[in-house]
py3Dmol code that shows the C-alpha trace and the ligand (Angstrom):
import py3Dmol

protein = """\
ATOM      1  CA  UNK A   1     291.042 129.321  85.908  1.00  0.00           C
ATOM      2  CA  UNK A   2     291.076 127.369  82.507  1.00  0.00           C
ATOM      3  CA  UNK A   3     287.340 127.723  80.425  1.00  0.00           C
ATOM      4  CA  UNK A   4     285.218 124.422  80.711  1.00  0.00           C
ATOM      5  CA  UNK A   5     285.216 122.790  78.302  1.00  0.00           C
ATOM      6  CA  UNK A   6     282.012 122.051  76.052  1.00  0.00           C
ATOM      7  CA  UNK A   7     280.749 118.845  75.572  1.00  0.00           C
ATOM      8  CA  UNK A   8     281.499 117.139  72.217  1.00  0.00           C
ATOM      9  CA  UNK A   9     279.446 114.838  70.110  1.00  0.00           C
ATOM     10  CA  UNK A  10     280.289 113.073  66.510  1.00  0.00           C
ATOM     11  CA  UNK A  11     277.152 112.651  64.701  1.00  0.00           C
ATOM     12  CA  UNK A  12     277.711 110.375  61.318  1.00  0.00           C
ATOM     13  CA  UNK A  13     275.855 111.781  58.552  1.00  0.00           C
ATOM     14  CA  UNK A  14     275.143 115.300  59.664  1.00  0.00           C
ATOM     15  CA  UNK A  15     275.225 117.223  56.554  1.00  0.00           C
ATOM     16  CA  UNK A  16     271.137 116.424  55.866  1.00  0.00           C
ATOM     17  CA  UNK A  17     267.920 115.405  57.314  1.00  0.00           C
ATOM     18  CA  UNK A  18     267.943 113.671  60.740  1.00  0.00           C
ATOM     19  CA  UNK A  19     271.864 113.900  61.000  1.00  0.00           C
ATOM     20  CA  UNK A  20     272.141 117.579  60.509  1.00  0.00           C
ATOM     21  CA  UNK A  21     269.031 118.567  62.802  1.00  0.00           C
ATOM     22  CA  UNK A  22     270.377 116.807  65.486  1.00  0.00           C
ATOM     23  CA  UNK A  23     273.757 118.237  65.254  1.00  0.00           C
ATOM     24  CA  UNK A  24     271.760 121.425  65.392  1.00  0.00           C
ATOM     25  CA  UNK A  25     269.953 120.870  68.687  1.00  0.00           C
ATOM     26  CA  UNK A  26     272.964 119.738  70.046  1.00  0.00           C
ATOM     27  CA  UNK A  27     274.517 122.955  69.567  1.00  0.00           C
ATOM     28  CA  UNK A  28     272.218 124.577  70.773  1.00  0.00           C
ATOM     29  CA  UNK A  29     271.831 123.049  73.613  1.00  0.00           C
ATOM     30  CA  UNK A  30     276.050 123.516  74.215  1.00  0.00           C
ATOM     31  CA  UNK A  31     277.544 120.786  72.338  1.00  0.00           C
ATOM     32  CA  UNK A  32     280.836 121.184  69.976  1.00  0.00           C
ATOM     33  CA  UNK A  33     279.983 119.021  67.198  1.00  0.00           C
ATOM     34  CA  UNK A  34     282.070 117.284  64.225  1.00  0.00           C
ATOM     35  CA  UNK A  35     279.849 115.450  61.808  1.00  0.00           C
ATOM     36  CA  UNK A  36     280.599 113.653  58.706  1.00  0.00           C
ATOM     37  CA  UNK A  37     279.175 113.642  55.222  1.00  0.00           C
ATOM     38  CA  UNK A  38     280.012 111.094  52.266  1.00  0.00           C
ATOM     39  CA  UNK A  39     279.981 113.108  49.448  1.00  0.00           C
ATOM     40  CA  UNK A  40     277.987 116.387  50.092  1.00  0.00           C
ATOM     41  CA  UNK A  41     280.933 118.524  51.606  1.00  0.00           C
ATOM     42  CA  UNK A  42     279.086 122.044  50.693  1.00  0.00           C
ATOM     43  CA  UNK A  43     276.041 120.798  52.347  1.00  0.00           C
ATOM     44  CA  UNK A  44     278.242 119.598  55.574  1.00  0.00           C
ATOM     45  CA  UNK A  45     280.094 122.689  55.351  1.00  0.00           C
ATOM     46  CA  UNK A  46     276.711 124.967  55.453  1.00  0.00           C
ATOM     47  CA  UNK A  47     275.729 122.846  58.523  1.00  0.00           C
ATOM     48  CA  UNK A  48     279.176 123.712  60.117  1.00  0.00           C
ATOM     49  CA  UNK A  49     278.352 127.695  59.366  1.00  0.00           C
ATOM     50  CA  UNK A  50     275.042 127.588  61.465  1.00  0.00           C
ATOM     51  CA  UNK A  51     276.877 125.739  63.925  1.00  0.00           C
ATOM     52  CA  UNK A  52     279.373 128.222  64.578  1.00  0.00           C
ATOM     53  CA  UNK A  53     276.520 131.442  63.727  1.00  0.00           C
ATOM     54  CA  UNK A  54     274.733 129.594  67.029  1.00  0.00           C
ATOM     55  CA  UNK A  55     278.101 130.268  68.804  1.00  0.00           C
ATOM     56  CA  UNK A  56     279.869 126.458  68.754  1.00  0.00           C
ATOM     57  CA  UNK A  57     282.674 124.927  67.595  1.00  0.00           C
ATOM     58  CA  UNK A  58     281.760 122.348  64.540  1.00  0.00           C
ATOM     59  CA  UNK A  59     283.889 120.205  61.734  1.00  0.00           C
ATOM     60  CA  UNK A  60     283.339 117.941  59.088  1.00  0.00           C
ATOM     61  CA  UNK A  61     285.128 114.664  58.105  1.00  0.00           C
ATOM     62  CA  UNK A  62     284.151 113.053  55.351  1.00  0.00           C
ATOM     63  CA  UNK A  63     283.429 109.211  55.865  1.00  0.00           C
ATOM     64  CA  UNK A  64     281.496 106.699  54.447  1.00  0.00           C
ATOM     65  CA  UNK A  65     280.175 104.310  56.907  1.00  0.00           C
ATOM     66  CA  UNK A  66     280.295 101.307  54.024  1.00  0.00           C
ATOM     67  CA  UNK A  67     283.874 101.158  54.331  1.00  0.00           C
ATOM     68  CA  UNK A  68     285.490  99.339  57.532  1.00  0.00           C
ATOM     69  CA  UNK A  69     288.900 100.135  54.965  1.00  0.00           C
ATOM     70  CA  UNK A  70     288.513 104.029  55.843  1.00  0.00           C
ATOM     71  CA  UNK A  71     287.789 103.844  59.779  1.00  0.00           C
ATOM     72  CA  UNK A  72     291.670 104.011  61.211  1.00  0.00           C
ATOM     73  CA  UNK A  73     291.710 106.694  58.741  1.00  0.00           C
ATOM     74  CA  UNK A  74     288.714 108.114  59.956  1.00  0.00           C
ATOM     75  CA  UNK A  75     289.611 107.981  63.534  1.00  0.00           C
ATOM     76  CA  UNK A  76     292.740 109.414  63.193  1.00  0.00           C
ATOM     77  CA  UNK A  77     291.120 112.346  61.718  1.00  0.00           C
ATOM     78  CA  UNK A  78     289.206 112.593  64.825  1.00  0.00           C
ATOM     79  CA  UNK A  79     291.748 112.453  67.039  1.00  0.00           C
ATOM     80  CA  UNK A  80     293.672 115.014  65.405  1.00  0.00           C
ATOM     81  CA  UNK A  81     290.465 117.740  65.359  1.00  0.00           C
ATOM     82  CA  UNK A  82     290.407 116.748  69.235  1.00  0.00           C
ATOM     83  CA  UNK A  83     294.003 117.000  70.074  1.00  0.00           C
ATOM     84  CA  UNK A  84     294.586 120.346  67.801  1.00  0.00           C
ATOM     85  CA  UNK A  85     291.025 122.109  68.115  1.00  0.00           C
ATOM     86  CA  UNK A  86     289.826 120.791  71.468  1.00  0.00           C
ATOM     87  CA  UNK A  87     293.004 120.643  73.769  1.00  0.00           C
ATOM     88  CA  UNK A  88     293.108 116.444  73.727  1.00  0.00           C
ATOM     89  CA  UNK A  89     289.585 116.641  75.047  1.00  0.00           C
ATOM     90  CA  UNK A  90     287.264 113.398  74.232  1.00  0.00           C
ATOM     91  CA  UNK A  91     284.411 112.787  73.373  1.00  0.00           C
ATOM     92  CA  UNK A  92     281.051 112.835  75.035  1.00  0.00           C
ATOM     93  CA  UNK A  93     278.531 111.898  73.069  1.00  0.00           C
ATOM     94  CA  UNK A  94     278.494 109.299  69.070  1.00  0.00           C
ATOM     95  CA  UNK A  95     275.425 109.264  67.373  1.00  0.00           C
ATOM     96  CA  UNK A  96     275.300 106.846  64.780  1.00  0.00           C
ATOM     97  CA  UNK A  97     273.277 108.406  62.322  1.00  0.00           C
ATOM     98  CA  UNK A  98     274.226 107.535  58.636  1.00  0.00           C
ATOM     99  CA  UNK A  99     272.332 105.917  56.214  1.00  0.00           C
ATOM    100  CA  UNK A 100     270.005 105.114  53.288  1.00  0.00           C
ATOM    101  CA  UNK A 101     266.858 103.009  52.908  1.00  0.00           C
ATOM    102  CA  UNK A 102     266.718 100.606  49.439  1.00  0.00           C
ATOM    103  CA  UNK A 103     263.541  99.613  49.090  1.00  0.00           C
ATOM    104  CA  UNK A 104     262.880  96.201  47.597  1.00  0.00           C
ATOM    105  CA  UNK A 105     260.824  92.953  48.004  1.00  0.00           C
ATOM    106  CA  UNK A 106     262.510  89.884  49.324  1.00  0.00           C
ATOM    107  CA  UNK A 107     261.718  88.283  45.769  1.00  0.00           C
ATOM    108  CA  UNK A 108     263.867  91.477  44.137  1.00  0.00           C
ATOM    109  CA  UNK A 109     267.291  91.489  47.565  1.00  0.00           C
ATOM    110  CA  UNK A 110     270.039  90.630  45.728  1.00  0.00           C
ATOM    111  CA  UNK A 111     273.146  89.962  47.925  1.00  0.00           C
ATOM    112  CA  UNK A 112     274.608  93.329  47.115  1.00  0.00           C
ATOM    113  CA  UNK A 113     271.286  95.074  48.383  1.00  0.00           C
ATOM    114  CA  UNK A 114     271.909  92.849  51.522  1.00  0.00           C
ATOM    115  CA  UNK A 115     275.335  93.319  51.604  1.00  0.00           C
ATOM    116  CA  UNK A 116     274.544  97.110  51.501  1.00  0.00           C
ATOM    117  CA  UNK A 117     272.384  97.337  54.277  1.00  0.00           C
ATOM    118  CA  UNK A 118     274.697  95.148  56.643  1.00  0.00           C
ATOM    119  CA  UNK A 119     277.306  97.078  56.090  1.00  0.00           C
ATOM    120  CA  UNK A 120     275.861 100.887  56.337  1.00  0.00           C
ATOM    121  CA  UNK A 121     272.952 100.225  59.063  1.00  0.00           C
ATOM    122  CA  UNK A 122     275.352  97.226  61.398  1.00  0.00           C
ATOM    123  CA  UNK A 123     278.660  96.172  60.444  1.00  0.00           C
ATOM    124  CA  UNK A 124     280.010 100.181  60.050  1.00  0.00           C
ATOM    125  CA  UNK A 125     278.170 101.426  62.732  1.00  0.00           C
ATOM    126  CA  UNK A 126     279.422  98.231  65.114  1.00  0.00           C
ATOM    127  CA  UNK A 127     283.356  98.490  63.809  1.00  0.00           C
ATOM    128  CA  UNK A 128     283.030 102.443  64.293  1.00  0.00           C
ATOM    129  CA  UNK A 129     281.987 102.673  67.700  1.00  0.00           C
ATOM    130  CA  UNK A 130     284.866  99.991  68.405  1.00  0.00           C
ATOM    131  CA  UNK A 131     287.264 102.201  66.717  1.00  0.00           C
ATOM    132  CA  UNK A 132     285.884 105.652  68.482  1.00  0.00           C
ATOM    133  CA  UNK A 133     285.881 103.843  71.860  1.00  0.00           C
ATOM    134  CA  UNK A 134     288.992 105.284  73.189  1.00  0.00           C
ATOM    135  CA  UNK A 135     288.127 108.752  72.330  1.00  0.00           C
ATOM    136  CA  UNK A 136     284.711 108.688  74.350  1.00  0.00           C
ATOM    137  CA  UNK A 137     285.190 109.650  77.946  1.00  0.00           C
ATOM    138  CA  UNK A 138     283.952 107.681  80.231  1.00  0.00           C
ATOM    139  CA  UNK A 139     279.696 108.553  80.759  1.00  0.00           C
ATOM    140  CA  UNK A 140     279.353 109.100  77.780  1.00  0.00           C
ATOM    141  CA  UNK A 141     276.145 108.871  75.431  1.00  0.00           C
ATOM    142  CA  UNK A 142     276.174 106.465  72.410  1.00  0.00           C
ATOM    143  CA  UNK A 143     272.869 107.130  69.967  1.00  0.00           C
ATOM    144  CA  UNK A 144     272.282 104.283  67.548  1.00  0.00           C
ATOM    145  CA  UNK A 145     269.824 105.041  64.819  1.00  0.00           C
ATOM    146  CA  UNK A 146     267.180 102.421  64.400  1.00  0.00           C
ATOM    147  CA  UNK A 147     263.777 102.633  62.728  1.00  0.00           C
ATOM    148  CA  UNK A 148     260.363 102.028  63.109  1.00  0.00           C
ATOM    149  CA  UNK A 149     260.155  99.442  60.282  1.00  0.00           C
ATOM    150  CA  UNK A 150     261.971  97.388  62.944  1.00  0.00           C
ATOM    151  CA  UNK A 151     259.149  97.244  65.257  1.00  0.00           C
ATOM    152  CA  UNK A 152     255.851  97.453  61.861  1.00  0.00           C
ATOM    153  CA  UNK A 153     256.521  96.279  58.878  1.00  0.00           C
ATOM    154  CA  UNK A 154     256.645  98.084  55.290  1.00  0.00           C
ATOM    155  CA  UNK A 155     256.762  95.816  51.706  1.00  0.00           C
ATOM    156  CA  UNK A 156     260.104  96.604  50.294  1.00  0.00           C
ATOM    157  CA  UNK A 157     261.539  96.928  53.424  1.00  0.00           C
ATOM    158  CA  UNK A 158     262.626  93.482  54.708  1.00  0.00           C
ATOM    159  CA  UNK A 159     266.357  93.385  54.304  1.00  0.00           C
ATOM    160  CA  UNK A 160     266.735  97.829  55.800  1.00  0.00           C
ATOM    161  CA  UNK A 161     264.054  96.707  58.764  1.00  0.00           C
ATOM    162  CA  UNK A 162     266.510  93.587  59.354  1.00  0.00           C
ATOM    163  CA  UNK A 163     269.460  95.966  59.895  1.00  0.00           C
ATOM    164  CA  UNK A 164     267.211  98.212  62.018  1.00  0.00           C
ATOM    165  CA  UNK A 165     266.338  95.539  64.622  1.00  0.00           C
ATOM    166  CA  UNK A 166     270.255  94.298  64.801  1.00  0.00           C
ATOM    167  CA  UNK A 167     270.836  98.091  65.436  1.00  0.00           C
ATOM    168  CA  UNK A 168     268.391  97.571  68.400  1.00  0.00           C
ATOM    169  CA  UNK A 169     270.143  94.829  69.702  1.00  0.00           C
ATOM    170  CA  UNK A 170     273.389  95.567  69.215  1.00  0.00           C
ATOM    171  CA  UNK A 171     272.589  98.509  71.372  1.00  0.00           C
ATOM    172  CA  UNK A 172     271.888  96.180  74.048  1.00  0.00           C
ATOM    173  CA  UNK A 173     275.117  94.462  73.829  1.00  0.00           C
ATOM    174  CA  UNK A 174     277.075  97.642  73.831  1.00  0.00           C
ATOM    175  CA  UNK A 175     274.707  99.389  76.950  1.00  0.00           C
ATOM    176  CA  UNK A 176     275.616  95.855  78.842  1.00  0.00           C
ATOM    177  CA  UNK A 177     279.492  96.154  78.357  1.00  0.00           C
ATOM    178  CA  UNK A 178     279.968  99.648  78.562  1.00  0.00           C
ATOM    179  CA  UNK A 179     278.074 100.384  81.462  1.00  0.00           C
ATOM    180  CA  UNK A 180     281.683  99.275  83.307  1.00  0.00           C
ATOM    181  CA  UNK A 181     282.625 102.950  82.197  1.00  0.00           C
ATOM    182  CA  UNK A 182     279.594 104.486  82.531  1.00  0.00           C
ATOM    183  CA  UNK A 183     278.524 104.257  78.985  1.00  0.00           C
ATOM    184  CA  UNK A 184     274.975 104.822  78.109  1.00  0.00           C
ATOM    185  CA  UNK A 185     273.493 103.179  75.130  1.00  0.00           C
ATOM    186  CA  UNK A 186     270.321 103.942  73.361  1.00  0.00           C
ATOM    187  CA  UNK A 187     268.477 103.596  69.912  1.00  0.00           C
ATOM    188  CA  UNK A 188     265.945 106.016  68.667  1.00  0.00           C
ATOM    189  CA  UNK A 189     263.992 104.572  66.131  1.00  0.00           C
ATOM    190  CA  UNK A 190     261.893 107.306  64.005  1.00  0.00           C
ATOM    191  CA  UNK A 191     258.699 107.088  61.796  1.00  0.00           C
ATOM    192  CA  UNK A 192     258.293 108.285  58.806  1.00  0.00           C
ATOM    193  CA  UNK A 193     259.958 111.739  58.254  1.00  0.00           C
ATOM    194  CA  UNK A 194     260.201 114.273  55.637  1.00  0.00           C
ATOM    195  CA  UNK A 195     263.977 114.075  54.732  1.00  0.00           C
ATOM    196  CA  UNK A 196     265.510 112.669  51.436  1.00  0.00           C
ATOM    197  CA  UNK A 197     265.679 109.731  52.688  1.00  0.00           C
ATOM    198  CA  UNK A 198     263.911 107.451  49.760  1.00  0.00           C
ATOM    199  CA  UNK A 199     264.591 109.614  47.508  1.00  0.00           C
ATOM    200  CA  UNK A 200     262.410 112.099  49.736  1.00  0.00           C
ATOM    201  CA  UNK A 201     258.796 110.011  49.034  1.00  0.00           C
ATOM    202  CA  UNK A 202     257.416 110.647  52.270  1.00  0.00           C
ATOM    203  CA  UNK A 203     257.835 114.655  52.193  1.00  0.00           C
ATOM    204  CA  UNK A 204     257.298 114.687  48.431  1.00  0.00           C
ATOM    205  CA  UNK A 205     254.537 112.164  47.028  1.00  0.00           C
ATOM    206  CA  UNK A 206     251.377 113.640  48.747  1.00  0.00           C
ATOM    207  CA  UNK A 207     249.538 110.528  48.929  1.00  0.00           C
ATOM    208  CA  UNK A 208     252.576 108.590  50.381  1.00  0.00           C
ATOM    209  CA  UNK A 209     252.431 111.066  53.083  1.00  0.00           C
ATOM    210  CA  UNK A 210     248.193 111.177  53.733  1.00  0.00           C
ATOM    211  CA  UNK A 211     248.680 107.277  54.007  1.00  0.00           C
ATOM    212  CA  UNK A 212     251.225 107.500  56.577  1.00  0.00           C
ATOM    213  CA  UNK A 213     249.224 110.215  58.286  1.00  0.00           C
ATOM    214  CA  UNK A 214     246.104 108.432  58.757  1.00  0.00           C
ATOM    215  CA  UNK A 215     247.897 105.737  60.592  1.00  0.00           C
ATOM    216  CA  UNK A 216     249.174 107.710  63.312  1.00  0.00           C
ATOM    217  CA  UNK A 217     247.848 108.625  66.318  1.00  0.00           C
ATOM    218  CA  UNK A 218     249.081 112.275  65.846  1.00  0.00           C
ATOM    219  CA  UNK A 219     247.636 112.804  62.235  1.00  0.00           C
ATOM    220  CA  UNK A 220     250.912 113.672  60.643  1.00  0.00           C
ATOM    221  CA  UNK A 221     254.410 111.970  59.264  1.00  0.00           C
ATOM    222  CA  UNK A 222     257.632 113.397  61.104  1.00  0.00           C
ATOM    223  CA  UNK A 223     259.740 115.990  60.788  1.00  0.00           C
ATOM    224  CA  UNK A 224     263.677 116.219  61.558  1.00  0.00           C
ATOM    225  CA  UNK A 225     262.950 118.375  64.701  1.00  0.00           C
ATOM    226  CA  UNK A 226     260.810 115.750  65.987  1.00  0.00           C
ATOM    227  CA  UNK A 227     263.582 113.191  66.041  1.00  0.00           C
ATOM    228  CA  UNK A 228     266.665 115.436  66.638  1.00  0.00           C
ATOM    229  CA  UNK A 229     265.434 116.747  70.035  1.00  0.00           C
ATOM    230  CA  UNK A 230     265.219 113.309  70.964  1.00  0.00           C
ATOM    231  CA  UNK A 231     269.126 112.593  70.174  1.00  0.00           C
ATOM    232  CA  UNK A 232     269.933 115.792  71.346  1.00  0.00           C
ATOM    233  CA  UNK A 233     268.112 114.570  74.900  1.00  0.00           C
ATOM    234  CA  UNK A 234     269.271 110.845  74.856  1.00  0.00           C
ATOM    235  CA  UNK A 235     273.377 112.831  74.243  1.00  0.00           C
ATOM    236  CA  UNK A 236     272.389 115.160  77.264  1.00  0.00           C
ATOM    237  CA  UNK A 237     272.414 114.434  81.385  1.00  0.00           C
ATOM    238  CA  UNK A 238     268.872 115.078  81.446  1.00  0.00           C
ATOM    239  CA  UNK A 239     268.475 111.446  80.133  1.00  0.00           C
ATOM    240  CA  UNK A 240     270.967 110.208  82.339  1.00  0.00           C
ATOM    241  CA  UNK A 241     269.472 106.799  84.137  1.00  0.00           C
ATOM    242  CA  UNK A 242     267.745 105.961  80.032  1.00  0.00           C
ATOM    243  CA  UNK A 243     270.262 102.840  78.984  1.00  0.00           C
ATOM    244  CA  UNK A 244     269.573  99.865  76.975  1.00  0.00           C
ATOM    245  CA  UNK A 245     266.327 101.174  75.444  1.00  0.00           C
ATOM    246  CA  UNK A 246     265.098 101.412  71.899  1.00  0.00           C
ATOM    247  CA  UNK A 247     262.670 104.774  72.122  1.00  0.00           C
ATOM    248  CA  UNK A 248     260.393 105.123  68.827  1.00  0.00           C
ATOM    249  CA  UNK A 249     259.663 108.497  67.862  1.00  0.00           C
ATOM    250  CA  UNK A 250     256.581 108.219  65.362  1.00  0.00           C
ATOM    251  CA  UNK A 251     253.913 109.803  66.910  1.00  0.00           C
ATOM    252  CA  UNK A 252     252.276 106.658  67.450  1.00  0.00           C
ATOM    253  CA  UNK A 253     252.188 104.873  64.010  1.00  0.00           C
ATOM    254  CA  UNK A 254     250.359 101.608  63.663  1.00  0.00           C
ATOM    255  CA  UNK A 255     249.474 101.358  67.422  1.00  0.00           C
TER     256      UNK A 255
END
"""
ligand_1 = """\
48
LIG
P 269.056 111.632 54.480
O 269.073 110.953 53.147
O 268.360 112.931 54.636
O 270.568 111.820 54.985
C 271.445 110.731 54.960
C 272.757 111.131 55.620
O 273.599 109.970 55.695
C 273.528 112.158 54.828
O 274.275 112.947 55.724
C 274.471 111.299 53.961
O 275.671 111.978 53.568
C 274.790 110.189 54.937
N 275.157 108.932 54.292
C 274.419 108.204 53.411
N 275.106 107.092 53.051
C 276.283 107.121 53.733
C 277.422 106.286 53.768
N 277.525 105.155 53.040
N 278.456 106.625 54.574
C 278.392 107.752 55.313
N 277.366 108.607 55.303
C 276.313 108.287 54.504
O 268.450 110.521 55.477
P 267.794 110.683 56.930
O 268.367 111.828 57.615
O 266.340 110.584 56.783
O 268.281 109.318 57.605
C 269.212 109.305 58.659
C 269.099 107.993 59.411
O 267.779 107.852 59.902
C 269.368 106.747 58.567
O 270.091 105.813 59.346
C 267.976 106.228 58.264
O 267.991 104.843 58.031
C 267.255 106.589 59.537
N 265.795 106.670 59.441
C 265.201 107.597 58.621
C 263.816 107.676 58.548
C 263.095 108.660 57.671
O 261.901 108.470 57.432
N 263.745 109.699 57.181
C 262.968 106.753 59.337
C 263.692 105.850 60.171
C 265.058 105.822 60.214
P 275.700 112.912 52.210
O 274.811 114.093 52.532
O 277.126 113.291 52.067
O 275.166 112.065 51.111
"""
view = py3Dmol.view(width=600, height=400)
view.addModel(protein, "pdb")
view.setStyle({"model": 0}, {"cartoon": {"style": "trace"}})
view.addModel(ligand_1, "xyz")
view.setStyle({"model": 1}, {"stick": {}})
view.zoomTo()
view.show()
């Protein structure tokens, strides 16, 4: 009788932070994984090394989420890594997970700051799960990244928080017309967490991080493990009848 195959997730910006801990979990918890990176391929490839020391299959593709230009590219790339390394298995589970924050005021948005976060946090994410639709099987899990500065609100933060809340519900839109194949579709929308992630203020400026702190229930900002056990759940079975929601993972900020 032929092995079973693994389940297979793509996770979009997996080489750091959020991206490459939940890659991580979902190895561990049985997943193959290919994630991408845009231009840290020794970083991706270390990721890909624990991967396989855990005892999975894992590849990286480079791809920058910016660029609707590169996604047939992208795609194919995909396709081929599934056809040649995975028996023309599909996919099971796409987190959208790339991304960057630029902080600045509404007086200081420019149109390429806006144009920016459109395209990295909602158009790429939107035109890439289009393109990636054929190779998800049926029931699978789509993760959309979102944030909490969707839901509270942070100065500098008006045009990425924006973005966030489209991510939100665009989710919605894609958990309604999926659900024909059995397509869930969730967003997990984290707190504060130590990653680089603005140029790494909230694990690295000590009183950026106290502030944060005192305003959560919890007493603490984030870490990646906080957020990727959440993806790694919302990809897995065990969250199987969760569709259409936006769950915030922030240990209760601003509540
Ligand atoms: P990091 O800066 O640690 O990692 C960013 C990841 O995204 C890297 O893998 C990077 O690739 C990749 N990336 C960045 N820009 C692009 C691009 N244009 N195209 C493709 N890939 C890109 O950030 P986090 O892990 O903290 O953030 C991950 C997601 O979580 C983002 O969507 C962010 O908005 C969201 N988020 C983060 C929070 C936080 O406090 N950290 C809070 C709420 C939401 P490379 O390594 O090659 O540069």
């Amino acid at each position: 009788m032929a092995n079973k195959q693994n389940k297979i997730v793509l996770v979009t910006g997996g080489s750091r932070g959020l991206g490459k801990d939940s890659a991580l979990q979902l190895a561990r918890r049985g997943f193959d994984v290919i994630i991408t990176y845009q231009s840290k391929k020794e970083a991706a490839e270390e990721v890909v090394k624990e991967i396989e020391t855990i005892g999975q299959k894992a590849f990286a593709l480079p791809l920058d989420i910016a660029s609707t230009a590169g996604f047939d590219t992208f795609t194919a790339d995909v396709k081929n890594i599934l056809d040649t390394q995975f028996a023309s298995a599909k996919l099971d589970a796409l987190v959208n997970n790339a991304g960057i924050g630029i902080n600045a005021t509404i007086e200081n948005t420019t149109e390429e700051i806006l144009d920016a976060m459109t395209n990295i946090h909602f158009k790429g994410p939107f035109f890439l799960t289009q393109k990636l639709l054929p190779l998800l099987n049926d029931g699978s899990s789509i993760v959309n990244t979102s944030s909490g500065l969707a839901r509270f609100s942070f100065e500098g933060y008006a045009a990425y928080g924006a973005m966030k809340a489209a991510v939100d519900s665009l989710s919605r839109y894609q958990a309604l017309e999926l659900g024909s194949r059995k397509i869930r579709v969730n967003s997990v929308a984290p707190g504060a967490i130590e990653t680089d992630f603005g140029g790494g203020a909230v694990r690295d400026i000590a009183e950026y991080n106290q502030g944060i702190s005192s305003q959560t229930a919890l007493g603490r900002v984030g870490l990646p493990d906080d957020i990727g056990t959440v993806v790694a759940f919302l990809c897995s079975d065990d969250s199987k009848w969760i569709n259409a929601q936006r769950i915030e993972a922030a240990g209760g900020f601003r509540i």
